[in-house]
Backbone as CSV, one residue per row, in Angstrom:
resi,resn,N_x,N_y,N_z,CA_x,CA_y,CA_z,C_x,C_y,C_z
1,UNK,15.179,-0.806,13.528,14.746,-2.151,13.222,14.419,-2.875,14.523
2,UNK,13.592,-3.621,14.111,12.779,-4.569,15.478,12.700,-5.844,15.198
3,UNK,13.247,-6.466,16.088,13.693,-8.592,15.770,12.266,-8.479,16.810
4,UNK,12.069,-9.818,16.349,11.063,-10.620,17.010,11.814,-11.042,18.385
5,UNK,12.249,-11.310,18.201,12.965,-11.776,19.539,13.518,-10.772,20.384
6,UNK,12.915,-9.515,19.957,14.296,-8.273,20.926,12.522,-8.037,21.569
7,UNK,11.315,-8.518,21.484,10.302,-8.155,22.030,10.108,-8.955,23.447
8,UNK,9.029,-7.889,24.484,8.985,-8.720,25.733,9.534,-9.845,25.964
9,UNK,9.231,-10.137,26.897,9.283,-11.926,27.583,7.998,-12.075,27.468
10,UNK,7.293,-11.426,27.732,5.634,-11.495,27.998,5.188,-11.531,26.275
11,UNK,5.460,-12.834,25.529,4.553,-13.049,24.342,3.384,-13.923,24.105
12,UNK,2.425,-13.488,23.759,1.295,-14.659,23.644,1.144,-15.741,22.579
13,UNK,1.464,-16.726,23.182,1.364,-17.677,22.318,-0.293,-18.640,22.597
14,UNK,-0.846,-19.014,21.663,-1.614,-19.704,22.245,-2.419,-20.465,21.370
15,UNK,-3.704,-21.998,21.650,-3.917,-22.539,20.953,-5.376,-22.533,20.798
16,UNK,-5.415,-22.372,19.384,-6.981,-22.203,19.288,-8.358,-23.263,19.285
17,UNK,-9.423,-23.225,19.410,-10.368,-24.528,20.043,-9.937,-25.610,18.545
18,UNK,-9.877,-25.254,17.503,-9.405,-26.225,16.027,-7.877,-26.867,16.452
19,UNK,-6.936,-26.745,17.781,-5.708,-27.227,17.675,-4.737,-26.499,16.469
20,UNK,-5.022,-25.290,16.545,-3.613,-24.830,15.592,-3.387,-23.704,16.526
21,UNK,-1.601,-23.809,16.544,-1.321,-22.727,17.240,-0.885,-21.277,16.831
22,UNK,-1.163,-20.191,17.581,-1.202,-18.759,17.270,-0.309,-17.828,18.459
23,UNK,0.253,-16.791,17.322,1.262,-15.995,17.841,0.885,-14.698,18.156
24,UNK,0.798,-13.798,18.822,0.134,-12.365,19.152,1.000,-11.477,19.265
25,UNK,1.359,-10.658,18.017,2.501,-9.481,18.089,1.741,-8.709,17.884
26,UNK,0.642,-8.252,18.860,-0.586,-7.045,18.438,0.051,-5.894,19.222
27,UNK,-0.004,-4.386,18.800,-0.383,-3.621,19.460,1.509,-2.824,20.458
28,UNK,2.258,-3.423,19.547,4.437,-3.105,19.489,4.596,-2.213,18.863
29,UNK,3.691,-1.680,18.073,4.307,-0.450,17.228,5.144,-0.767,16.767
30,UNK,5.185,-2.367,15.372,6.449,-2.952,14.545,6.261,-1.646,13.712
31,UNK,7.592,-1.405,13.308,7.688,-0.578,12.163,7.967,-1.793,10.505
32,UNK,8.660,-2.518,10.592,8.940,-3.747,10.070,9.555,-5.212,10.484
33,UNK,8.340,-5.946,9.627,8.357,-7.190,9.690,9.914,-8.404,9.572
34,UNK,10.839,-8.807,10.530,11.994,-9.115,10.795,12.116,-10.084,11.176
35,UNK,13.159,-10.819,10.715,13.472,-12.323,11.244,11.856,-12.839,11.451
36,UNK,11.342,-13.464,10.642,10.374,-14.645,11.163,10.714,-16.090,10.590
37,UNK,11.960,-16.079,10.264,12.299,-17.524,10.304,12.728,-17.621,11.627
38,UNK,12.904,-17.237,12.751,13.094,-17.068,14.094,12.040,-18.565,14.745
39,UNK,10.653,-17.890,13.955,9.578,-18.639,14.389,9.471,-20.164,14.232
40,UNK,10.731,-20.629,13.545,10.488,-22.107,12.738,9.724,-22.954,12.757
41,UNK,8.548,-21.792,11.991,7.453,-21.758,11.457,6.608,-23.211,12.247
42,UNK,6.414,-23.060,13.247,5.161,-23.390,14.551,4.046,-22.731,14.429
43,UNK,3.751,-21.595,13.886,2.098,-21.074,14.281,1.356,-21.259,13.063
44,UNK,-0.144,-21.196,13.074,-0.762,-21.958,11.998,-1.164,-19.741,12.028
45,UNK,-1.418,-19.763,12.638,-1.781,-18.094,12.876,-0.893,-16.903,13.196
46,UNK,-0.755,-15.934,12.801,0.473,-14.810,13.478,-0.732,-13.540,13.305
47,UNK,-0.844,-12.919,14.473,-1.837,-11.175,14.167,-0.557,-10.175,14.850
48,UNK,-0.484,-9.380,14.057,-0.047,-8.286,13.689,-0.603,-7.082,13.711
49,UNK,-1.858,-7.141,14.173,-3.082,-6.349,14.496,-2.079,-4.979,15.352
50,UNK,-2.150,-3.637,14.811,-2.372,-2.783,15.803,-0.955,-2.032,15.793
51,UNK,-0.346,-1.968,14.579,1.117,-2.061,14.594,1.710,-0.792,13.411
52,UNK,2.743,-0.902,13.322,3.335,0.908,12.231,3.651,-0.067,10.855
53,UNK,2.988,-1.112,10.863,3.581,-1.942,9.143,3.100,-0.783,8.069
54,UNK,4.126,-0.877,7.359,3.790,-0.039,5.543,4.195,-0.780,4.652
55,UNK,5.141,-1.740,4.549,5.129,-2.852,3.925,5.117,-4.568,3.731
56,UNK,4.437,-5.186,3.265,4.528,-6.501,3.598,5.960,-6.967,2.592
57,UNK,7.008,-7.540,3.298,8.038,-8.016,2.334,8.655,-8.946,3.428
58,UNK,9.434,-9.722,2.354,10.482,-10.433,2.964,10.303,-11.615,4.086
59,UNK,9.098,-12.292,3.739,8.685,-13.827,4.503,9.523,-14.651,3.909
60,UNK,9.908,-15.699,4.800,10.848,-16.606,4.450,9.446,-17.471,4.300
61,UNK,10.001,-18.773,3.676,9.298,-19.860,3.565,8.175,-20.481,4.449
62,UNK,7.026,-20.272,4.393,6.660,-20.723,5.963,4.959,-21.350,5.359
63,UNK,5.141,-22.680,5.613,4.442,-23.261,4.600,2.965,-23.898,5.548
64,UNK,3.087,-23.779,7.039,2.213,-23.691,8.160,1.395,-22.756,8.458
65,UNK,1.813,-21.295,7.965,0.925,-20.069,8.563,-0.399,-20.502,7.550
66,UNK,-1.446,-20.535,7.982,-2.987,-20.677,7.616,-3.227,-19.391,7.228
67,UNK,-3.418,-18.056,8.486,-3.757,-16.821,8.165,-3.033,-15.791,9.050
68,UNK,-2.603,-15.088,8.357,-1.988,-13.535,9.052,-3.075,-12.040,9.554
69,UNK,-3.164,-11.491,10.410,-3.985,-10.697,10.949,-3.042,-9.354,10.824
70,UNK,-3.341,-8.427,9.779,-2.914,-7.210,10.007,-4.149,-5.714,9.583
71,UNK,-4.780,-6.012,10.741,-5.978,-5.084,11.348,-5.027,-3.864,11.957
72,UNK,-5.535,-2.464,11.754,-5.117,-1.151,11.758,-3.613,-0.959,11.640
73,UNK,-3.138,-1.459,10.725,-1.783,-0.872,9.910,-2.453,-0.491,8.374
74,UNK,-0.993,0.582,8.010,-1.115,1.339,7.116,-0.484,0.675,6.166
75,UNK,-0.586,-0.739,5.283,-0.049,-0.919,4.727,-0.216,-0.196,2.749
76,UNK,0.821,-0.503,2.354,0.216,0.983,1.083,1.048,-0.512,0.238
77,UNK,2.284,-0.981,0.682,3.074,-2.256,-0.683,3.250,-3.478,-0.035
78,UNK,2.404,-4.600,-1.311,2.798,-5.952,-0.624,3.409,-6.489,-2.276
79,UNK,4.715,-6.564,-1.615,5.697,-7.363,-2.340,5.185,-7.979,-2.994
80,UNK,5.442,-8.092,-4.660,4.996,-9.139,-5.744,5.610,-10.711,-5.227
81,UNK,5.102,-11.866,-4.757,5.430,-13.158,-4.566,5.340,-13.809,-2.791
82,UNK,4.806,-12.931,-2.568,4.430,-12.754,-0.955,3.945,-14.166,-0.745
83,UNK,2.691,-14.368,-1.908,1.756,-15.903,-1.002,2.662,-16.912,-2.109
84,UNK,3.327,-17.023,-2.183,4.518,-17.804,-3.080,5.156,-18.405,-1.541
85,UNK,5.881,-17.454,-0.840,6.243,-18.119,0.487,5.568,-18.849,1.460
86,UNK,4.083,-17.818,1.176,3.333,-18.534,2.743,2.421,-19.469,1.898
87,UNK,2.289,-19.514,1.085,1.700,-21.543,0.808,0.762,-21.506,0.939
88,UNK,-0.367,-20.058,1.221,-1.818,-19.851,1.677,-2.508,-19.899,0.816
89,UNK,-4.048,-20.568,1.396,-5.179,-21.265,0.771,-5.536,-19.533,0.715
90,UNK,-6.291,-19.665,-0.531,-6.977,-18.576,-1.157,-8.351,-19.099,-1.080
């Protein structure tokens, strides 16, 4: 298992030209998605791009994330009630 917080010092945080801010966990080889109430929920963006995800589960409440980026993972199961947590515009 892999916490968000057991990653580098070196994380990219940063803000995009619209003023919403974004988180960059690209390219860690997450195996799964952990503690992101850690994040108390600050980023309008999180990419995930580039990573060992196979399942999407277990978001806490996070009613700020706009859009999630998960470009070249293998995901195969996303939890029934997923956009129930993240509050995302369809």
């Amino acid at each position: 298992m892999l916490f968000l917080w057991k990653l580098p010092v070196v994380q990219v945080v940063f803000l995009h030209a619209l003023l919403c801010y974004g988180h960059l966990v690209s390219g860690y080889k997450i195996p799964v998605i952990e503690n992101l109430g850690a994040t108390l929920d600050q980023f309008d963006t999180i990419d995930f791009s580039d990573n060992d995800l196979r399942k999407l589960e277990g978001f806490p409440l996070l009613p700020r994330i706009k859009s999630l980026h998960f470009n070249n993972n293998r995901i195969w199961c996303v939890m029934p009630f997923l956009l129930l947590n993240l509050k995302m515009c369809l």
